[in-house]
Each structure stands twice: as C-alpha cells, then as structure tokens.
N, C-alpha and C positions, 0 to 999 in steps of 0.2 A: 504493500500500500504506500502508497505515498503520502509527502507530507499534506496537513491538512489545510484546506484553503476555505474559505467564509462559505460558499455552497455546503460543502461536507458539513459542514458544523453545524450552520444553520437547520439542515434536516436532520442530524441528530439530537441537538439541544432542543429542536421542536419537540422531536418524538417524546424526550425525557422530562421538558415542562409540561407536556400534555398528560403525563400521568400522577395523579394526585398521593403525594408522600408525606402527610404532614403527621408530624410527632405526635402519637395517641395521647401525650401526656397535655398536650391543648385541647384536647376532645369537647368541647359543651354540650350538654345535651341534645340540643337542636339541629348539631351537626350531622351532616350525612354520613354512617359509618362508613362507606368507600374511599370518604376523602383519608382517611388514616392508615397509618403501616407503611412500611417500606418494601411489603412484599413485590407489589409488581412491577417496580422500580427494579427492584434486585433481579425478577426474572426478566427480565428486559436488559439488564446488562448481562447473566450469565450468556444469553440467548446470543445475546450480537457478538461478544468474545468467542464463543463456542464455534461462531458460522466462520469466523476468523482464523481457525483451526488451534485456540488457546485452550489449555486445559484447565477447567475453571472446576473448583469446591463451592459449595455454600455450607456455612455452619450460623444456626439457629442460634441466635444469642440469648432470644428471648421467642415466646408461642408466635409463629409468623414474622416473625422479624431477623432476618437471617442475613448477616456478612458475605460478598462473594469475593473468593479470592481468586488472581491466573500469576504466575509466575514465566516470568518470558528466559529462559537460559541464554549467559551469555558465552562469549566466545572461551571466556578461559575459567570463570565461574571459581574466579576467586574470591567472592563478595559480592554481598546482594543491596540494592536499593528498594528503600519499601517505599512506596507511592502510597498516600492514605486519601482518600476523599470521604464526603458522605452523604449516603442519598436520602435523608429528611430532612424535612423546611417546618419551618413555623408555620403558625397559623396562618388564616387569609381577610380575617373580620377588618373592614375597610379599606379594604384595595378600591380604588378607585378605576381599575381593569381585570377584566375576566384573569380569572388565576391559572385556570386550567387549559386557556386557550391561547396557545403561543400566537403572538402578532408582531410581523417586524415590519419596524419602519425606519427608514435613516439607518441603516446598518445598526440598529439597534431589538434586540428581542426580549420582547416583552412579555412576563408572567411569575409567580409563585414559584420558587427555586430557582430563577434563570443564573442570576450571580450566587446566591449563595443555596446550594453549595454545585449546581447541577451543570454552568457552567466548566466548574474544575472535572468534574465525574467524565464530563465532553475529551474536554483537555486530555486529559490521561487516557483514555478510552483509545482514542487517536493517535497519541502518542507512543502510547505501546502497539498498536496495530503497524505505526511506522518501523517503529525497533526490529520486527520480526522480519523486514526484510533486509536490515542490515544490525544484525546484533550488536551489541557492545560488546565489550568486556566483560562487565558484570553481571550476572544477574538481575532482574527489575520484577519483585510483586507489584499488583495493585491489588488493593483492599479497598473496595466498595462498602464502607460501616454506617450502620444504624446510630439511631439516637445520639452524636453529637449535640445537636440542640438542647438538648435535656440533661443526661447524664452520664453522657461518656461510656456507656454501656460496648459501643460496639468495637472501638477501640480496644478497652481495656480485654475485650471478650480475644480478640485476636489476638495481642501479644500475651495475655497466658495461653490461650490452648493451640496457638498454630506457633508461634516467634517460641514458649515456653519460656519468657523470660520473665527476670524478681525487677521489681518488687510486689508485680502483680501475678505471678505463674499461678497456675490452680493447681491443685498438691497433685503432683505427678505426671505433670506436664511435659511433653521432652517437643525440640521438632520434628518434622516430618523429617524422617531420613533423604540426605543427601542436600538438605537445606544450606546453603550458605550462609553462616553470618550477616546479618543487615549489618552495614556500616557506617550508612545515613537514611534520613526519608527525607523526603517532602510532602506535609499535608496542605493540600488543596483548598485555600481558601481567598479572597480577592484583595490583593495587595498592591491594584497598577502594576502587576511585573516585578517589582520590588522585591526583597529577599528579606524577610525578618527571621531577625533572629532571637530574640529576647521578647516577650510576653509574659504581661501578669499573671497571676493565679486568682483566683476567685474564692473564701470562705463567706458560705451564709449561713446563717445561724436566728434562732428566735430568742427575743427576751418578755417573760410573762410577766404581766403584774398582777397582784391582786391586792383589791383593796375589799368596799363591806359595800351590800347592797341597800339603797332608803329610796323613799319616795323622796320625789325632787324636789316638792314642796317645802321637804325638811331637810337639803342636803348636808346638814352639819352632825345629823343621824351616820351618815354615809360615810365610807373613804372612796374618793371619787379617785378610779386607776387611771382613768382618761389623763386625768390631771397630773395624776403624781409623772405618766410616762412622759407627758409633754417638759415634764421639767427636768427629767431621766435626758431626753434630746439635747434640751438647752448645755445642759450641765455636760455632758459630752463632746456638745459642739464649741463651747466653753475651755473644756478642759484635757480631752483627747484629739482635737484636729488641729491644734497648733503644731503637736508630737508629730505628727502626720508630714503635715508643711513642711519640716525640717529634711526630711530625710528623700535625699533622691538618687535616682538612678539614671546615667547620662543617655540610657538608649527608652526608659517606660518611662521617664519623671518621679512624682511622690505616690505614695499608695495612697488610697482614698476608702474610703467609707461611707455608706449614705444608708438610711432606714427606709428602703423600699415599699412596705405597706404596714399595714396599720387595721385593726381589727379590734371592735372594742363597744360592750353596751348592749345591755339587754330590750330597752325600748325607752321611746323621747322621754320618759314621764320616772326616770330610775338611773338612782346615782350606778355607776356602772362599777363592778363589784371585780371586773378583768380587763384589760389590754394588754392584747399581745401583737407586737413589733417584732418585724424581719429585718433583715439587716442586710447588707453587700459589701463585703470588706476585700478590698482588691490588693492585692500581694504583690511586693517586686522580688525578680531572681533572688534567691538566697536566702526568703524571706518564710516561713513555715506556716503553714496557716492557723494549727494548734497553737502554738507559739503566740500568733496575733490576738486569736480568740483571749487568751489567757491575761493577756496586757490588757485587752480592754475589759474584760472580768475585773480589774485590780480596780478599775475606775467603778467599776458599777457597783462594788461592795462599798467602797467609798461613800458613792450617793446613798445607796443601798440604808445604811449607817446612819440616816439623819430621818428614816421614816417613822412615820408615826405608830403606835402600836396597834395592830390587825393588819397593818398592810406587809406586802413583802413582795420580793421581786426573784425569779427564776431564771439563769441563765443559764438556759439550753445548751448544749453541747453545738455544734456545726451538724448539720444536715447536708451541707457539700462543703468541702474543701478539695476546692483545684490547684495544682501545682503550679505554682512559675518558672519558668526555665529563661536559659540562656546557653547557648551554643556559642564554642569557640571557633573564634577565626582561623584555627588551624587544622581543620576538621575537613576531612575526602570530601562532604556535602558542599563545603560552602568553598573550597577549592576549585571546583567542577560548579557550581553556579557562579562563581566569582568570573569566570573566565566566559560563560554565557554569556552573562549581562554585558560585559566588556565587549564582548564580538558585534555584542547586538545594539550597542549605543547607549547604553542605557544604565544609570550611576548605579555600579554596584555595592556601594557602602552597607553594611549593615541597620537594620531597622528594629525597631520596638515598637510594641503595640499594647494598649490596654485591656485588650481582650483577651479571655484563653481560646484554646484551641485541641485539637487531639494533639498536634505540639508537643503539649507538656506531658501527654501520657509516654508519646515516642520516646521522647528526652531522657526521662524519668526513667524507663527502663532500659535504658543504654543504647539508644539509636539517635545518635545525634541530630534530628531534624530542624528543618526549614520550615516558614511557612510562604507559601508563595503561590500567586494565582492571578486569574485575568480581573479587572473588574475594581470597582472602589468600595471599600466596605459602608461604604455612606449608603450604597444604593443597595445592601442586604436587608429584608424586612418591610423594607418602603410599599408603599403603597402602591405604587408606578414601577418595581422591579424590573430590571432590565440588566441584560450583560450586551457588549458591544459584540458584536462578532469577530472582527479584526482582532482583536484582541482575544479573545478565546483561543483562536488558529495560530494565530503570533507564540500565545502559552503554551498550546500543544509543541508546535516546534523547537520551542525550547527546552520541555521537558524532555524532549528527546535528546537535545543538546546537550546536556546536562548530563545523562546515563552514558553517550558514547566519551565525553570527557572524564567522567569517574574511572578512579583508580583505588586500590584499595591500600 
C-alpha cells in the first residue's frame, strides 16, 4: 500500500466517525443503547487489518469491549514499537452537527470522534498498512484500546496481559512468545504534529461533609454542610493554591486543582445535613498522586479542627489517580521522531501538556512513549469536531517515518 493521501483517509475516517463508540460510562438514560461500546469500532478495524493480510487478536477487557491488536514484523526484529490509539469518544449532548454522520467540507471532516481519538486510529491504521510493504527494522504493534476517556481500562488491560509488564502485569502474565521488547510507543492523540513529551497526571478524589438537618425557618437548629464546605473552598483557595503557584515544571507549568462538582441538600425548605465535593488535582512529572492527596489532607484537618461540634468532614481516599510522566531526550522514540519532524519542517522540541493520556500508563510501565497526532486538542469534545484531513495523511506518513528510523 502506499503512502496515504487525503482521499484514503477521508473514506476511512468516514467509515470510522460513522460508527457510534461513545464510552458506556456517559450513558443517560434517554440514550440510545447503540450509541455505546467500542464493539463495532473494534470489529471494523480487526476486519480492514485482516483484508490487509495482518494478523490481528482481540482481547475483551471488559463484556463487549474488546482491544484489537496486529503486530507488523520487522526486518531484523530486534525491538518492537507499540502504536497505542483508542476507539471511544465522549459523549455527543450539544453538538451542534450530526455526530454520527461524517461531512467534509474545506478539507475538513466533521463528526463525534473525528480528532479525538478516530483520526489517530486513521493515522496508524495507514500507517502500518504502508510499513508492510516496506518493513523497518523493528517490529511495530498497534493496539486499538477501549475506555481511555474514562478509565484507562484498555491500556492498562494490554500491557498486563499481552506486553506482561509491572507495575500493572496481572499475576502470571508472561508475552506472547517470540514478542520483542517494546522500546518506545506513541499514543495517538492530537498535538498539530508536535511530539510531547511530559504530561500531567490527574488525582480525583471526594471530600464529604456533614453537618445536622433543621427546618430552614430555624437554621441555627441546623449545621448547614453547604456552608461549612463553601468555607472548606475558600480556606483552600486561601491557603493551599499559593503552595501550588510556587512550584513549576518548564515543559507542564504549576499543578493545579479545582472542585469540579458539588452535591448537596435534601430540599429548598432544610438546612442541608451533607455536601459532598469532587475535586481534580492535576500532577507534574515526578509528582505522586497519593502523595498530593495526602498534603492536601494536612490542610483539610487543619480546617477540619475549627468545626463546630456535630459537624465533620471525610476525606475520601482518590477514586482515580493518573500518573504523570516524562520521557527522556535520549530515548530510541524521540531519536526517530526527532529526526521526522526535522525532515518534515516542523520544530521538533519537546512539549508538555496538561492533560493525561494512555502516555503515562506506556511510560509507567517501561515503554518510553510519545504522544503525538494530527489535529489540535482544542477541537476534541467540541461541538463542531473536526480533524483536517491533510493533516491526518501528513501523520500517517510520519508515523511510518518514524518506525523505518527507529533503532533499538
């Protein structure tokens, strides 16, 4: 096959927004259960790898939500490159364009997944269809994963039971015989082309209050927890975000924290007896997210310490904590993309990003990755989603560039 040009893409990035894959964990009621699951997304890329003559696996991470993997052999398969992307999207509640019905206009295509993440899935898809007719050196997986938008499920599912690697292996995990060591990836996500390398981690976590329930008439009967947590905020934003401010990192900036929702009150007419607060504490390289939780613990005993007697306040343990990574510059991956982006005009400096990604899972378990992709992450989510095409094709090609330049 050859390399890919804006037609190819275009009708596979059609075919791919046209089928609905959004993460079960946005489900609402009302919702049509078709639109959910990454099932036919997944059969739809085993299916077009397959006709391509690739030997592709599915493994089930979860009931119908299944990983597909193909490995392309390379010339001397002394080391392997993992390609990660992933085929679920968010939700579609106020698109302001059909989600499901791909439409290009201006070399632009439009729909639910197009840049993130179904564009990259394009990208790589192509990209290793072009490798096969002129192999690299190395080895190249591509791992099509579930639930990135959620919970990193489909990632973590792959590198224990197919990679077998700590600090996520599931007990007894080994690889597939004759597997090469991964020695870099790149997960697929939209960076203009860009190579990052350094990404936050993300802990969240809930903090409960409870206070005493009274008719509102009498709220001095009451301990109002609405109240005490509004003042929980202040005192935080007071006394924990200067801490914050201080501390930076030249490629992600400062870490940051914000209280994302807010839950609280049994009805207008009654002092509220509970609020419970979520949080987003966002991690730089090096930074733990236990660790962070636990510093902001010190403050919240603090306040904690001045309340009134019936009230008290609970701080939950983390519910997610995502890793922050950071990749060196002297690492095979960014070697062999460094010298891409050079060839191709285009500043190869390394980048940082506030977001996580499957990244930090690769990282985390000793695969030095990138992230990097067609697209700007401003336009993931949007309402108006769109990946350019040119850009898509442009990525593919590169991605190729990038495997026949790896060395191990």
């Amino acid at each position: 096959m050859t390399a890919a040009d804006t037609a190819t893409v275009a009708a596979l990035l059609s075919d791919l927004v046209a089928i609905p894959s959004i993460n079960p964990a946005f489900r609402r009621p009302d919702d049509p259960p078709e639109w959910f699951g990454e099932a036919r997304m997944a059969a739809y890329v085993e299916d077009w790898l397959k006709a391509r003559g690739f030997v592709v696996t599915t493994h089930e991470v979860m009931p119908g939500r299944p990983n597909v993997v193909a490995t392309l052999k390379g010339r001397r398969s002394a080391g392997r490159l993992l390609w990660e992307c992933h085929t679920d999207t968010v939700q579609v509640g106020g698109m302001t364009i059909a989600p499901f019905d791909p439409v290009i206009r201006e070399g632009r295509l439009y729909g639910r997944g197009a840049i993130d993440d179904k564009a990259c899935v394009t990208a790589m898809m192509l990209a290793l269809a072009d490798l096969a007719d002129d192999p690299p050196e190395l080895d190249v997986t591509l791992v099509a994963a579930v639930d990135e938008e959620f919970q990193f499920k489909g990632v973590l599912h792959h590198l224990a039971s197919f990679e077998g690697l700590q600090p996520y292996a599931a007990e007894g995990a080994t690889p597939p015989p004759g597997l090469a060591p991964a020695i870099g990836g790149i997960a697929g996500e939209p960076t203009d082309l860009r190579l990052v390398s350094a990404c936050k981690g993300c802990m969240r976590w809930r903090i409960e209050v409870k206070g005493k329930s009274a008719h509102s008439s009498q709220p001095a009967m009451g301990i109002d927890a609405i109240e005490i947590a509004g003042d929980l905020l202040a005192y935080l934003r007071a006394h924990y975000a200067p801490i914050l401010a201080t501390r930076h990192h030249e490629l992600v900036g400062s870490p940051t924290m914000i209280c994302s929702m807010i839950e609280g009150g049994q009805g207008p007419n009654t002092v509220a007896e509970r609020c419970l607060l979520t949080f987003d504490r966002r991690t730089q390289p090096g930074e733990e997210g236990l660790a962070a939780w636990r510093e902001i613990d010190a403050h919240v005993q603090a306040f904690a310490a001045r309340l009134p007697a019936g009230a008290a306040i609970l701080n939950h343990p983390p519910f997610i904590d995502s890793t922050s990574m950071e990749v060196a510059a002297d690492t095979a991956i960014v070697r062999a993309a460094h010298t891409t982006l050079a060839a191709e005009g285009i500043d190869p400096a390394l980048l940082g990003v506030a977001y996580g990604s499957d990244a930090t899972k690769m990282t985390m378990a000793g695969i030095p990755t990138l992230v990097f992709g067609p697209g700007s992450i401003d336009q993931a989510h949007t309402a108006d989603e769109y990946a350019e095409l040119h850009q898509v094709a442009r990525a593919s090609r590169m991605l190729a560039a990038m495997a026949r330049a790896a060395r191990a």
